[in-house]
Backbone as CSV, one residue per row, in Angstrom:
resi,resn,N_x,N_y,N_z,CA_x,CA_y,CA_z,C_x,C_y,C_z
1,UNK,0.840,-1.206,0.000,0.000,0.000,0.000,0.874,1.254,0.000
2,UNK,0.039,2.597,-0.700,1.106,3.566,-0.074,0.847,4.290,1.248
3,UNK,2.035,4.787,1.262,2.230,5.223,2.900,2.623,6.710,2.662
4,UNK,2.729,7.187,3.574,3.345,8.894,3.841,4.727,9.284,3.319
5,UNK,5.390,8.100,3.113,6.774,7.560,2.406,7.041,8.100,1.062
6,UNK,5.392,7.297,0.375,5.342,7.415,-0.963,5.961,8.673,-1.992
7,UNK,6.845,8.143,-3.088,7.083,9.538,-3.864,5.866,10.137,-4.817
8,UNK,4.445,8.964,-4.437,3.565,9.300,-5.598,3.179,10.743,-5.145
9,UNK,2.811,11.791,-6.252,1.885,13.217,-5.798,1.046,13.118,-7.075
10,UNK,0.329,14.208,-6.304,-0.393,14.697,-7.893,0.385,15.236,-8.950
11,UNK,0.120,14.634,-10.443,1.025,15.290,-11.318,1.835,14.137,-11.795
12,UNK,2.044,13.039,-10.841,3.196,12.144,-11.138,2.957,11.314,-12.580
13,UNK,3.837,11.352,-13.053,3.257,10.541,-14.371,4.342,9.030,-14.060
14,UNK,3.065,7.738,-14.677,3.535,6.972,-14.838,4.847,6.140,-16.015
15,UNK,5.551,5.373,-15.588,6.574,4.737,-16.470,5.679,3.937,-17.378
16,UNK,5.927,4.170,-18.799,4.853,3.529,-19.873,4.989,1.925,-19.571
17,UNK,6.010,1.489,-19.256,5.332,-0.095,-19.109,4.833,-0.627,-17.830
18,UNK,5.415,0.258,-17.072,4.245,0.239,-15.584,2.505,0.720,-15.839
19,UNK,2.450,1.454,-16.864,0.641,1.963,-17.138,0.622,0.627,-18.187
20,UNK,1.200,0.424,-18.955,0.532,-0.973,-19.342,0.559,-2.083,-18.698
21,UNK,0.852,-2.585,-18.198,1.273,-3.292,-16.687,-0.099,-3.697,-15.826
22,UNK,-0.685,-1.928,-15.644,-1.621,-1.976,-14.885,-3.108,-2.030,-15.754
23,UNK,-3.102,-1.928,-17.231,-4.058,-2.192,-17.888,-4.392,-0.414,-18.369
24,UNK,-3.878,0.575,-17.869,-4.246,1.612,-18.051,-4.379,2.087,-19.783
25,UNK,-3.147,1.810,-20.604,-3.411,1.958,-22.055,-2.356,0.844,-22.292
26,UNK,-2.550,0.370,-23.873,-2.388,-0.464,-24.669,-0.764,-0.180,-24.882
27,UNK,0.037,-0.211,-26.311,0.677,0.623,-26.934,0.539,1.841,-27.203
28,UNK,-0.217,2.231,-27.026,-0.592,3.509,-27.942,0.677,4.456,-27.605
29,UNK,0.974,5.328,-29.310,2.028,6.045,-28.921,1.745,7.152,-28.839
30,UNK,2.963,7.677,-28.096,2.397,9.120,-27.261,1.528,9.090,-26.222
31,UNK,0.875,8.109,-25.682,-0.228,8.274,-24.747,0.454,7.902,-23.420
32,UNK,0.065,8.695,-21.929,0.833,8.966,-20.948,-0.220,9.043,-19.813
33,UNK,0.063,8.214,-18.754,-1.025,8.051,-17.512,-0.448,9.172,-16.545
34,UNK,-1.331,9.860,-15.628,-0.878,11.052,-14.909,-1.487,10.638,-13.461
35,UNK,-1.099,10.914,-12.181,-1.442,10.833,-11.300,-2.237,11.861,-11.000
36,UNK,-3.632,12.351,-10.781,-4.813,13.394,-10.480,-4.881,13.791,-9.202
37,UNK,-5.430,12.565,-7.982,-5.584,12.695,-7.201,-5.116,13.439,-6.037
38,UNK,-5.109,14.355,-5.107,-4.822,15.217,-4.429,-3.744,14.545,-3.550
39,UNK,-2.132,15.387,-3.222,-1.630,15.086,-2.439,-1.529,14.025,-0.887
40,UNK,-2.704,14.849,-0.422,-3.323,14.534,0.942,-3.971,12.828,0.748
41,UNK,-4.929,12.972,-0.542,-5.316,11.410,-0.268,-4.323,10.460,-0.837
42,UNK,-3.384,10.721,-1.929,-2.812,9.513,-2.004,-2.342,8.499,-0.835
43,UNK,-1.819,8.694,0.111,-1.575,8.095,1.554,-2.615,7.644,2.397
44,UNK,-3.472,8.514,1.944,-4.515,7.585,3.279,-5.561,6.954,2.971
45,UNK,-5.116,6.105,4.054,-5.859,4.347,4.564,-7.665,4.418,4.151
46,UNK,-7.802,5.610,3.972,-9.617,5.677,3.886,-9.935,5.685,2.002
47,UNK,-9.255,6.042,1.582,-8.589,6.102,-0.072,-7.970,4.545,-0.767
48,UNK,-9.228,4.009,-0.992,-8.380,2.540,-2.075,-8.296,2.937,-2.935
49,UNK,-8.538,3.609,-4.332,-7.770,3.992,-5.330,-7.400,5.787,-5.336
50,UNK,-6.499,5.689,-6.504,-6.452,6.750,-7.389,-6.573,6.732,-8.637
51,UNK,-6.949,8.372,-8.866,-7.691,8.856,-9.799,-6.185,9.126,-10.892
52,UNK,-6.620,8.880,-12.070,-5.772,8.803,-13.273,-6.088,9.191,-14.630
53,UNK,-5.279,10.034,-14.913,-6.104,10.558,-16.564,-4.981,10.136,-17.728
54,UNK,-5.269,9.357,-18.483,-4.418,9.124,-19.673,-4.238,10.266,-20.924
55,UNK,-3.098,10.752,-21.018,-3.616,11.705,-21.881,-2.975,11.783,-22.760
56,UNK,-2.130,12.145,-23.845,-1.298,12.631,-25.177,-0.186,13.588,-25.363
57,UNK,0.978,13.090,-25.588,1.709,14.362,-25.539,1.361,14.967,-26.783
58,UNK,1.596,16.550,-26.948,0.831,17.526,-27.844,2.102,18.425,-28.022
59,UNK,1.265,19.582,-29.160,1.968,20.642,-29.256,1.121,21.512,-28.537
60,UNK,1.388,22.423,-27.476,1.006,23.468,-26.632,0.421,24.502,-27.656
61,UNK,-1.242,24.163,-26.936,-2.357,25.174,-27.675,-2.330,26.520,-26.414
62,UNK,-1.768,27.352,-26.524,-2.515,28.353,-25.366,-3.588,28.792,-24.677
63,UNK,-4.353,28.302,-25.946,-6.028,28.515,-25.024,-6.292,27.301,-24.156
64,UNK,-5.208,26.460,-24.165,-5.852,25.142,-23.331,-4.527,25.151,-22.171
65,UNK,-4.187,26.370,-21.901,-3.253,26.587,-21.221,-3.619,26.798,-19.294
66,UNK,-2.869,27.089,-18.259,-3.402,27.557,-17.189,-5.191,27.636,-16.624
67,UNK,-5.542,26.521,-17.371,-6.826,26.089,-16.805,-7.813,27.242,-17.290
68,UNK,-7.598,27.734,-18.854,-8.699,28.493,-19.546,-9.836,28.202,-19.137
69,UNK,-9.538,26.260,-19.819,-10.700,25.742,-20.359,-10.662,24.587,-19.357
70,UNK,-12.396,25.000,-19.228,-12.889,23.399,-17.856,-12.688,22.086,-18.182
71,UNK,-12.672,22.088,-19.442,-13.162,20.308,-19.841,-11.317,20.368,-20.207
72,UNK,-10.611,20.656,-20.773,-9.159,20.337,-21.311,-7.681,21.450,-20.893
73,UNK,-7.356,20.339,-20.724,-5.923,21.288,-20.215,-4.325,20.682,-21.013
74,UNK,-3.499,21.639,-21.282,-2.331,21.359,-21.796,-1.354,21.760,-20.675
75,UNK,-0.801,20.855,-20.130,-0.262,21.054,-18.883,1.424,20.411,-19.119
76,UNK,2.603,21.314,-18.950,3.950,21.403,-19.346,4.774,20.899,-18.320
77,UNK,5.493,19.566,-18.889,6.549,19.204,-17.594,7.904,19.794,-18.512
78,UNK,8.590,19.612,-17.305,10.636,19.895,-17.870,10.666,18.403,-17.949
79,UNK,11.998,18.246,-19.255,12.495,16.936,-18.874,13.672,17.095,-19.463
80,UNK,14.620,17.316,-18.688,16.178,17.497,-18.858,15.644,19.431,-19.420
81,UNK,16.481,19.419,-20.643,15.760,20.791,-21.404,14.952,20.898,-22.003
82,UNK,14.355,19.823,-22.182,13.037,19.992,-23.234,11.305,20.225,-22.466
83,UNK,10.535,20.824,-23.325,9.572,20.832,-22.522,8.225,20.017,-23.160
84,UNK,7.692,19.078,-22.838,7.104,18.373,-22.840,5.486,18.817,-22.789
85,UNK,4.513,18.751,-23.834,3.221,19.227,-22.822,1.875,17.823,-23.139
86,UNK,1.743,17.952,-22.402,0.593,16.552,-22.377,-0.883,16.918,-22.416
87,UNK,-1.631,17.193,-23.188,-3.276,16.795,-23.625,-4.094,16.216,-22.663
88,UNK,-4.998,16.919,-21.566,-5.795,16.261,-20.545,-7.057,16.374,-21.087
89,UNK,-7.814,15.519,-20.536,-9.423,15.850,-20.398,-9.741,15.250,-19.548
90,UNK,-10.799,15.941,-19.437,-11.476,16.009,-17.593,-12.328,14.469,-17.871
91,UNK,-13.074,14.303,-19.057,-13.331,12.720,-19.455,-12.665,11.518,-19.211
92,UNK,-11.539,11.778,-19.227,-10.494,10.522,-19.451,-10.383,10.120,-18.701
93,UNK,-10.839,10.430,-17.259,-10.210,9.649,-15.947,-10.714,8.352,-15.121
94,UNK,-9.693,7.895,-14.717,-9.903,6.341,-14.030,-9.377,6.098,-13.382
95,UNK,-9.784,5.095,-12.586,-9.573,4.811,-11.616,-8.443,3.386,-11.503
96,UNK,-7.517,3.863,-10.325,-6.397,2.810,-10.265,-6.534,2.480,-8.861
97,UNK,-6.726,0.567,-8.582,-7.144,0.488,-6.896,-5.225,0.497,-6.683
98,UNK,-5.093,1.098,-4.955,-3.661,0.959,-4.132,-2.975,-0.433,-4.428
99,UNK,-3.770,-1.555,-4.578,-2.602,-2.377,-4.769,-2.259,-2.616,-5.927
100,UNK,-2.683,-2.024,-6.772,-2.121,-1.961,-8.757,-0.811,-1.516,-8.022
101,UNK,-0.568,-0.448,-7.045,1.040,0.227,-7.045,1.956,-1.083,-6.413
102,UNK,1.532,-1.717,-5.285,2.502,-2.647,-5.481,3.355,-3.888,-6.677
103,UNK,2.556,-3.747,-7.632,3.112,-4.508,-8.909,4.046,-3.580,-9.539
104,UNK,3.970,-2.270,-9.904,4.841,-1.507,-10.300,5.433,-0.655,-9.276
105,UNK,6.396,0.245,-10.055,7.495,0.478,-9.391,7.229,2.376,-8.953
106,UNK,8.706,3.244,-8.665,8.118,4.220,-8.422,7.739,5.532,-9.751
107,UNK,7.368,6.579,-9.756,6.789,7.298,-10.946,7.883,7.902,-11.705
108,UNK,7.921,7.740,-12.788,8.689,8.458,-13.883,9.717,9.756,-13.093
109,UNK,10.565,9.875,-12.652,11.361,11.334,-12.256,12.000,12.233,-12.705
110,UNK,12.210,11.919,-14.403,12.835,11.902,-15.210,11.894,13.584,-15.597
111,UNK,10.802,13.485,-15.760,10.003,14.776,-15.699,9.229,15.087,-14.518
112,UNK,9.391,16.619,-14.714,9.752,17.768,-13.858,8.762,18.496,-14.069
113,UNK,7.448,18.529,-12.724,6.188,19.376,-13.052,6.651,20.595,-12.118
114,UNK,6.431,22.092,-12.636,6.645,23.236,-11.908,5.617,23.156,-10.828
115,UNK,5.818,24.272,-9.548,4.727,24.604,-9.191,3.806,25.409,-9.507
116,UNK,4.077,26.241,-10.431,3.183,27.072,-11.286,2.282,26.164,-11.928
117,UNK,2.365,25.011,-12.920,1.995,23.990,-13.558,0.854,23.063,-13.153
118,UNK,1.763,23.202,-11.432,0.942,22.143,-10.497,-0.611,22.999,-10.674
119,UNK,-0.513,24.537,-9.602,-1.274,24.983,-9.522,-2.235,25.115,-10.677
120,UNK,-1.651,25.164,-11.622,-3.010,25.140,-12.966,-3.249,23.437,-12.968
121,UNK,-3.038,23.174,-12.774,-3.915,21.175,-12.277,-4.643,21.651,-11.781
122,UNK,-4.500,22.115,-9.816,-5.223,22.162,-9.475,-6.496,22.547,-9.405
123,UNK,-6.558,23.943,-10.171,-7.416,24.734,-10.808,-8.144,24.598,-11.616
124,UNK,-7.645,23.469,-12.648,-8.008,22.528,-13.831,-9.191,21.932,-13.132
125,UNK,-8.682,21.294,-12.399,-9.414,19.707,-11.598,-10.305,20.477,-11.021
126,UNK,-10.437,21.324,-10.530,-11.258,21.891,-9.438,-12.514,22.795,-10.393
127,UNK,-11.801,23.612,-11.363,-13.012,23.948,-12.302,-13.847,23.035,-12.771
128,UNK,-13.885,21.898,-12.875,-15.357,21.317,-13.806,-16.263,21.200,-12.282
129,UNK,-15.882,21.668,-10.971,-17.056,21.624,-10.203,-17.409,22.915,-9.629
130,UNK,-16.778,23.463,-9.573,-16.917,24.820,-9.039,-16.618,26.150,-10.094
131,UNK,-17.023,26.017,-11.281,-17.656,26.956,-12.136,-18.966,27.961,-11.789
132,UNK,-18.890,29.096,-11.796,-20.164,30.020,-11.297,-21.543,29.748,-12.239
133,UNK,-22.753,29.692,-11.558,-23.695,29.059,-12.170,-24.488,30.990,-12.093
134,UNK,-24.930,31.575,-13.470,-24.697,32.588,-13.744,-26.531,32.779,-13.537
135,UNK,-27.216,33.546,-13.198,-29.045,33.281,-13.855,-28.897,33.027,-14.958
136,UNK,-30.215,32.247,-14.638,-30.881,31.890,-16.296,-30.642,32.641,-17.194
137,UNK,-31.458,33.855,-16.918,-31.939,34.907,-17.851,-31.035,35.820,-17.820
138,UNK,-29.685,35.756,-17.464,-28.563,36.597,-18.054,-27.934,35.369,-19.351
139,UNK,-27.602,34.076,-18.938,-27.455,33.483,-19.934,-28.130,33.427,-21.252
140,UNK,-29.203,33.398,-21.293,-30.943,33.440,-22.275,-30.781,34.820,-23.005
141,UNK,-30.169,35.547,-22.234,-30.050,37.334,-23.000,-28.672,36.554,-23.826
142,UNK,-27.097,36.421,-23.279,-26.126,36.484,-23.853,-26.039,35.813,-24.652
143,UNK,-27.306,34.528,-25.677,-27.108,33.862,-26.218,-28.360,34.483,-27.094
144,UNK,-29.297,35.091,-26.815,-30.535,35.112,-27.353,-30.492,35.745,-28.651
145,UNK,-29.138,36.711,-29.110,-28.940,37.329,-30.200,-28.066,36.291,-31.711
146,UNK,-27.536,35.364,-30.668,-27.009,34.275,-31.745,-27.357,34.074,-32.971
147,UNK,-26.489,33.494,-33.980,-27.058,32.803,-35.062,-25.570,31.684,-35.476
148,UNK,-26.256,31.299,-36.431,-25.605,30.011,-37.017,-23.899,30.527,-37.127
149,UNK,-24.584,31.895,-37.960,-22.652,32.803,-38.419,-22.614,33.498,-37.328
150,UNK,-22.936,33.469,-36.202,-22.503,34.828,-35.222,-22.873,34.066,-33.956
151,UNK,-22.128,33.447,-33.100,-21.895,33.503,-31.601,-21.279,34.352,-30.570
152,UNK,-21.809,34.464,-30.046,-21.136,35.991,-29.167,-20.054,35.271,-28.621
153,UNK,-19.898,33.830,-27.953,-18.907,32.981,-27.288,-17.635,32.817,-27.973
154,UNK,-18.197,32.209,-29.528,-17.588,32.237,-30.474,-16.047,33.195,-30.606
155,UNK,-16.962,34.798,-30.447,-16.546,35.680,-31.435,-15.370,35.730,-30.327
156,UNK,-15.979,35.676,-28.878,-15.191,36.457,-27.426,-13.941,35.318,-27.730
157,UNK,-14.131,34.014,-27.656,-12.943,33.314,-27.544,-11.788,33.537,-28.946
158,UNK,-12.212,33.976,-30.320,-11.257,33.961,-30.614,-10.780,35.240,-31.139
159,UNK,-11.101,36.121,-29.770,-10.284,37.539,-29.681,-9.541,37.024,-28.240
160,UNK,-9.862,35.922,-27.397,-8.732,35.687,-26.296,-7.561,34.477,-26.735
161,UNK,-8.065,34.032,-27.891,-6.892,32.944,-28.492,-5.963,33.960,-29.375
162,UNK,-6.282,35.311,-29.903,-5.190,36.087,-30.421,-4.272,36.526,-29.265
163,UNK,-4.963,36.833,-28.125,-4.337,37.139,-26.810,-3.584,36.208,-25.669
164,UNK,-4.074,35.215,-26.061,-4.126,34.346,-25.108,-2.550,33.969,-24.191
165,UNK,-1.177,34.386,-25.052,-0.109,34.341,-23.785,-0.510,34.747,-22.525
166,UNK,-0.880,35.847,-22.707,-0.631,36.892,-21.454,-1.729,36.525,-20.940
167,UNK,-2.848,36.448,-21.178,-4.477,37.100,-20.486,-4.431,35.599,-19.572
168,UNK,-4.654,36.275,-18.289,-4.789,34.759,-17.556,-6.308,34.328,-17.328
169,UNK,-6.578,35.492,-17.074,-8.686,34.553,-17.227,-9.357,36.457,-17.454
170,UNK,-10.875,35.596,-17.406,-11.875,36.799,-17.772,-12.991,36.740,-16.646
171,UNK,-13.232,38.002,-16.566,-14.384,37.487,-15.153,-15.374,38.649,-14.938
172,UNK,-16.555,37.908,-15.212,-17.965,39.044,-14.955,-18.427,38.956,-13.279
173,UNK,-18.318,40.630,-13.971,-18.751,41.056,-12.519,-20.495,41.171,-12.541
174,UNK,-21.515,40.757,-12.102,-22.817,41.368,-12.444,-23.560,42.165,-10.881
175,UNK,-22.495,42.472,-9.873,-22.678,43.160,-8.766,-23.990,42.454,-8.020
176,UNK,-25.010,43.196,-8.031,-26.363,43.156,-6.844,-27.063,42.329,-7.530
177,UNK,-26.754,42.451,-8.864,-27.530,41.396,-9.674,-27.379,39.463,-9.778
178,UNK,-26.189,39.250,-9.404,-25.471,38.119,-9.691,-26.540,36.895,-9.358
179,UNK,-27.180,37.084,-8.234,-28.110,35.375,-8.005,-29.479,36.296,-8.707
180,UNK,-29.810,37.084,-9.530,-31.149,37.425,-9.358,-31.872,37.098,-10.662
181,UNK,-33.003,36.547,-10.848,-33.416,36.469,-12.152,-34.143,37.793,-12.976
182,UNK,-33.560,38.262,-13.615,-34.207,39.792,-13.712,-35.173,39.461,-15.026
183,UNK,-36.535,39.912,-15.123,-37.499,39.835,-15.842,-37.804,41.413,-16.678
184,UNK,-38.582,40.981,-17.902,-39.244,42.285,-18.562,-37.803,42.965,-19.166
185,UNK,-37.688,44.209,-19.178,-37.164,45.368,-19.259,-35.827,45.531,-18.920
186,UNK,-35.713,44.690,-17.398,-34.523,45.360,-16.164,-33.298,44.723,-16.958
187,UNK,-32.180,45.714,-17.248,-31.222,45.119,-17.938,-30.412,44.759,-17.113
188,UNK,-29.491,43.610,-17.076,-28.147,43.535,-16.418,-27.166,44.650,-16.563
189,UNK,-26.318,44.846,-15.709,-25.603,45.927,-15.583,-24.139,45.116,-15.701
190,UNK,-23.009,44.943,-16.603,-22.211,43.740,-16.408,-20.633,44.951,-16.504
191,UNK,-19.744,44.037,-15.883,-18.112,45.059,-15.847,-18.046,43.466,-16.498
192,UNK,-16.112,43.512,-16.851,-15.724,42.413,-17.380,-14.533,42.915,-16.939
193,UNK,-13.917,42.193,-16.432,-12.544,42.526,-16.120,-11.319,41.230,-16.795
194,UNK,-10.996,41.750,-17.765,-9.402,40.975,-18.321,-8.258,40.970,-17.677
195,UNK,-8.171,39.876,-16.740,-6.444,39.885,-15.782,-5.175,39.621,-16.408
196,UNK,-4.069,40.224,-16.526,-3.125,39.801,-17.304,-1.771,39.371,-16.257
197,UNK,-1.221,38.618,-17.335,0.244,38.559,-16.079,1.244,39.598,-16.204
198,UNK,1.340,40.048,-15.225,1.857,41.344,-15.028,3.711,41.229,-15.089
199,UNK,3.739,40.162,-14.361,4.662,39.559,-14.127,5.703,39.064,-15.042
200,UNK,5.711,38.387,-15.786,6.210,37.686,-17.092,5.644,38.542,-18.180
201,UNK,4.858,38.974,-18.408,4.398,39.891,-19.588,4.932,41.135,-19.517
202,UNK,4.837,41.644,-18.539,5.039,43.307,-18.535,4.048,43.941,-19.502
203,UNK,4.529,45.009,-19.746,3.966,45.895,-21.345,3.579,45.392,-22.385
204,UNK,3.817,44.133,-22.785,3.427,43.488,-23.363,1.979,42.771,-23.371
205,UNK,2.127,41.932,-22.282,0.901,41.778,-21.824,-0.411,42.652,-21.499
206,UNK,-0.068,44.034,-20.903,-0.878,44.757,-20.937,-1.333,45.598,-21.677
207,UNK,-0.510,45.870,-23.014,-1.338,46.335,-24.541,-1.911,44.782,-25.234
208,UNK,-1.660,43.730,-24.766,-2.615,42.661,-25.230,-3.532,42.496,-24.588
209,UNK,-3.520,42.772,-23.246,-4.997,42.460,-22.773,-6.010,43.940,-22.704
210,UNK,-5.521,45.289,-23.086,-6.156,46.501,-23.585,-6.587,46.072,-24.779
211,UNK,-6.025,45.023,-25.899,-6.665,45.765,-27.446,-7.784,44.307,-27.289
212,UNK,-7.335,43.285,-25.927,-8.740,42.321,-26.032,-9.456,43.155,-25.439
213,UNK,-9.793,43.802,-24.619,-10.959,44.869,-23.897,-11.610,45.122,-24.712
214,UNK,-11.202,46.110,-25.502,-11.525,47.205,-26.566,-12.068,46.601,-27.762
215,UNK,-11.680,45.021,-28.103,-12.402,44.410,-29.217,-13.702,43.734,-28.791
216,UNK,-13.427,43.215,-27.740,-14.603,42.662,-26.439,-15.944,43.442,-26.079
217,UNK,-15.671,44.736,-25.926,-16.170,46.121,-25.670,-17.363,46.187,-27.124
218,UNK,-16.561,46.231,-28.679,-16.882,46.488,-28.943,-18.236,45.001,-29.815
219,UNK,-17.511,44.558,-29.341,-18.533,42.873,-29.908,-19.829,42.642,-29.006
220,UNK,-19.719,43.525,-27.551,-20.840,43.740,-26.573,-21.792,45.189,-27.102
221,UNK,-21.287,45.631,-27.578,-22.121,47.168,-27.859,-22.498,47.283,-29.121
222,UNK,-21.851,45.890,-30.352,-22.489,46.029,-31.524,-23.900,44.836,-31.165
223,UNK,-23.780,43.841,-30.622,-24.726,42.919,-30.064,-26.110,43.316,-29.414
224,UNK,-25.391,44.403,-28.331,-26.584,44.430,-27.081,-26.801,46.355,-27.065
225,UNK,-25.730,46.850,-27.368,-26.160,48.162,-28.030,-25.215,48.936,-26.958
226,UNK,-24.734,50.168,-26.946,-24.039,50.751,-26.345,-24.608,51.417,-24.764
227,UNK,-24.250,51.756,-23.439,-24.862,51.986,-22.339,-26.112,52.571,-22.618
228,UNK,-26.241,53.710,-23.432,-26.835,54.770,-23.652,-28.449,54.415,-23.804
229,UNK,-28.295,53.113,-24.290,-29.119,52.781,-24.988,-29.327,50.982,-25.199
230,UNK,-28.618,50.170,-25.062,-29.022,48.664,-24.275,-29.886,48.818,-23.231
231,UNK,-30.912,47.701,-23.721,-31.724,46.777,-22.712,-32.189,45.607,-22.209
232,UNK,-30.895,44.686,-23.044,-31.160,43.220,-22.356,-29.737,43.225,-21.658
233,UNK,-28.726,43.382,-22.005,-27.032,43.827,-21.062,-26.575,44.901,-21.522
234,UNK,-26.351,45.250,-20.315,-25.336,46.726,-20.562,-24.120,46.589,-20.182
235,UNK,-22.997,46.966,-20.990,-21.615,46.567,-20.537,-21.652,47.630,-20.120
236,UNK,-20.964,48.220,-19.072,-20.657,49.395,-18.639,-19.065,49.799,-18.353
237,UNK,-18.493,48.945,-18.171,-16.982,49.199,-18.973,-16.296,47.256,-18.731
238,UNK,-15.387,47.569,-19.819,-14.664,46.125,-20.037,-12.667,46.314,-20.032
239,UNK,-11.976,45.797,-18.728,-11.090,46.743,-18.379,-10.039,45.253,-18.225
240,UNK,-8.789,46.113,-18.489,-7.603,45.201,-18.520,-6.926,45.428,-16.746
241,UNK,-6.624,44.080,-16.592,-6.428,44.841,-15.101,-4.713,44.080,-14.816
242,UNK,-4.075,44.049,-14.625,-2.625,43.213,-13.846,-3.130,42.561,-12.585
243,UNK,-2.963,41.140,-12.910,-2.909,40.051,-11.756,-2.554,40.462,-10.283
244,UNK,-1.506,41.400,-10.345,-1.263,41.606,-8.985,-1.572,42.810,-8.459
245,UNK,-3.138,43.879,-9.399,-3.684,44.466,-8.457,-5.223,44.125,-8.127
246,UNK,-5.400,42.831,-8.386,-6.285,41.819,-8.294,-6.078,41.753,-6.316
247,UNK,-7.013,41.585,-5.569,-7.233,41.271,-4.295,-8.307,40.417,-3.904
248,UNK,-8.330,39.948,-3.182,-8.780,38.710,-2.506,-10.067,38.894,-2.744
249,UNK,-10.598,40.350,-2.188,-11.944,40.664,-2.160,-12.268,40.782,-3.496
250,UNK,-11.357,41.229,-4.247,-12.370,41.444,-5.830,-12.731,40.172,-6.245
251,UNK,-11.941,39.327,-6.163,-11.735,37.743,-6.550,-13.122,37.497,-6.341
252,UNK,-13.348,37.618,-4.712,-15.198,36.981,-3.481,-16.179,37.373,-4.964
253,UNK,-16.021,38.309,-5.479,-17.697,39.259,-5.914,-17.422,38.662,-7.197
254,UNK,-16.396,38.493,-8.139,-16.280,38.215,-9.600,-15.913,36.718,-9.836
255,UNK,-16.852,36.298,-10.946,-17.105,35.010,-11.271,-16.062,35.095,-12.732
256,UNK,-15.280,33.831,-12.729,-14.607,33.514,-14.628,-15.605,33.252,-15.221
257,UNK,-15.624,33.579,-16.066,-16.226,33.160,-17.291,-15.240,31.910,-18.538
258,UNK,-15.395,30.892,-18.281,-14.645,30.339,-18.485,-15.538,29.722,-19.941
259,UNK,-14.969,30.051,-20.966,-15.755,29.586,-22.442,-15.543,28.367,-22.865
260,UNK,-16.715,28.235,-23.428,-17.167,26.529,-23.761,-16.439,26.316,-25.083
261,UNK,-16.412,27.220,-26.446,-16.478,26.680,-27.461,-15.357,25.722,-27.817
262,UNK,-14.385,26.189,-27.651,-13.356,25.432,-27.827,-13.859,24.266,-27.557
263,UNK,-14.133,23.856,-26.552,-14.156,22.439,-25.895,-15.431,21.410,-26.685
264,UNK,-16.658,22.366,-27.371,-17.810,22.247,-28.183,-17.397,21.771,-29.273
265,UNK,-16.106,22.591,-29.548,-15.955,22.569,-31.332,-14.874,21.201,-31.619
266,UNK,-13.887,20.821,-30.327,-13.266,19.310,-30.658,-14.263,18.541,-30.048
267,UNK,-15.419,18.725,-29.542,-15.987,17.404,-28.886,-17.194,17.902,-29.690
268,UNK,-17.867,17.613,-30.804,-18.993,18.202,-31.407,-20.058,17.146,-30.568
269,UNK,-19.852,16.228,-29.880,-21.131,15.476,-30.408,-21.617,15.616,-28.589
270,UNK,-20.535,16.608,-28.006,-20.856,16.616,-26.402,-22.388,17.741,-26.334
271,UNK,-22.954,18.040,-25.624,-24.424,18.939,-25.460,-23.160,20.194,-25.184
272,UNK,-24.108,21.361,-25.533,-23.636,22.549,-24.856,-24.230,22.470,-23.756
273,UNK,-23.431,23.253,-23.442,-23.351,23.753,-21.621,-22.983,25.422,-21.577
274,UNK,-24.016,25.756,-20.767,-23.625,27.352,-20.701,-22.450,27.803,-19.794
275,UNK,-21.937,28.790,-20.033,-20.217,28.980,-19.711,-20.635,29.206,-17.703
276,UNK,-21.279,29.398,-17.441,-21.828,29.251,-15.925,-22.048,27.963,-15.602
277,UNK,-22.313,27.211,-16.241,-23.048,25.829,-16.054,-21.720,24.563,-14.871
């Protein structure tokens, strides 16, 4: 069994003939078993298996980067100098009982997950349950103008895939309104705030996440109509902000908006799901 000893963590990826070994995948090439399960439970006695996602090494899509997107993540180990990125989905996972580990040996060491990396796992894993569930009838408005050639989701994600190094997430604010179902007339009142990394980007990052505002801005006011004059949403401003003048409290009140299409458009045959959902 494992013990407190164990080198397994989350993140650990298995040795390919130890995951075939355990029945996890076949040959298949390129395909790579990952350890999921949270630090804390791998060790304990109340925990008979862990959780395991088989996934693909890839070429690094950015929008499937730092836990954009709920359903898929491209998540980057070191290995020696090279950098490695592996293809998740939140689908793929299975289950491995504790004594599969006594037949094999210990996890691959050879690659090297950051803690930056880690933390977008965690964030990964943790978004497909704790996504903000938005009202109805703000969703029902932000979709209600749609058509076949024109998704508003659509249009938003691939003005954040031109952006997408820098911009680390997007997040509506809908203030007093947020749990309320507003009927008739009463428009939503919405901010949008674009966080960038301030950090690693610099200036860079923050004229990329200004000219996503400003294209964002304007894909909300050709849609739903400008303050002056919207009455199903009113954007009332859409603002680039740096990660680190982001605070705890703004975090409490503002929900991500974390977009579906991507995840719609390689999985066609999955249902939509609204980006709150």
């Amino acid at each position: 069994m494992l013990d407190r000893d164990t080198l397994w963590r989350q993140g650990s990826i298995f040795r390919t003939s130890d995951a075939q070994a355990i029945g996890l995948f076949d040959g298949e090439e390129g395909a790579v078993a990952i350890v999921v399960t949270h630090d804390c439970d791998i060790p304990n006695a109340r925990e008979d298996e862990l959780e395991v996602i088989v996934g693909r090494f890839c070429q690094k899509d950015k929008m499937f980067a730092n836990a954009k997107n709920p359903r898929r993540l491209h998540l980057a180990y070191q290995k020696g100098d090279e950098e490695f990125v592996i293809d998740l989905h939140q689908t793929d996972k299975q289950y491995v009982g504790k004594s599969s580990f006594q037949e094999i040996g210990q996890p691959d060491d050879s690659y090297y997950l950051s803690d930056e990396q880690k933390r977008a796992l965690k964030q990964w894993l943790a978004a497909r349950y704790g996504r903000p569930a938005y009202p109805n009838s703000f969703e029902n408005r932000l979709t209600s103008r749609d058509s076949k050639k024109s998704r508003l989701e659509k249009e938003v994600a691939s003005v954040l895939t031109e952006k997408s190094e820098h911009i680390i997430a997007l997040f509506f604010d809908l203030d007093e309104y947020r749990n309320v179902e507003l009927l008739g007339d009463d428009p939503y009142i919405l901010r949008i705030i674009i966080a960038y990394d301030a950090v690693e980007g610099g200036s860079q990052a923050r004229t990329s996440a200004e000219e996503a505002a400003a294209q964002i801005t304007r894909l909300f006011h050709e849609r739903f109509g400008t303050p002056d004059n919207a009455t199903d949403i009113v954007l009332e401003d859409c603002t680039a902000v740096a990660d680190t003048q982001l605070s705890l409290a703004d975090i409490r009140k503002l929900d991500q908006w974390r977009l579906e299409y991507v995840s719609i458009q390689d999985e066609p045959q999955s249902p939509y799901l609204a980006s709150g959902e």
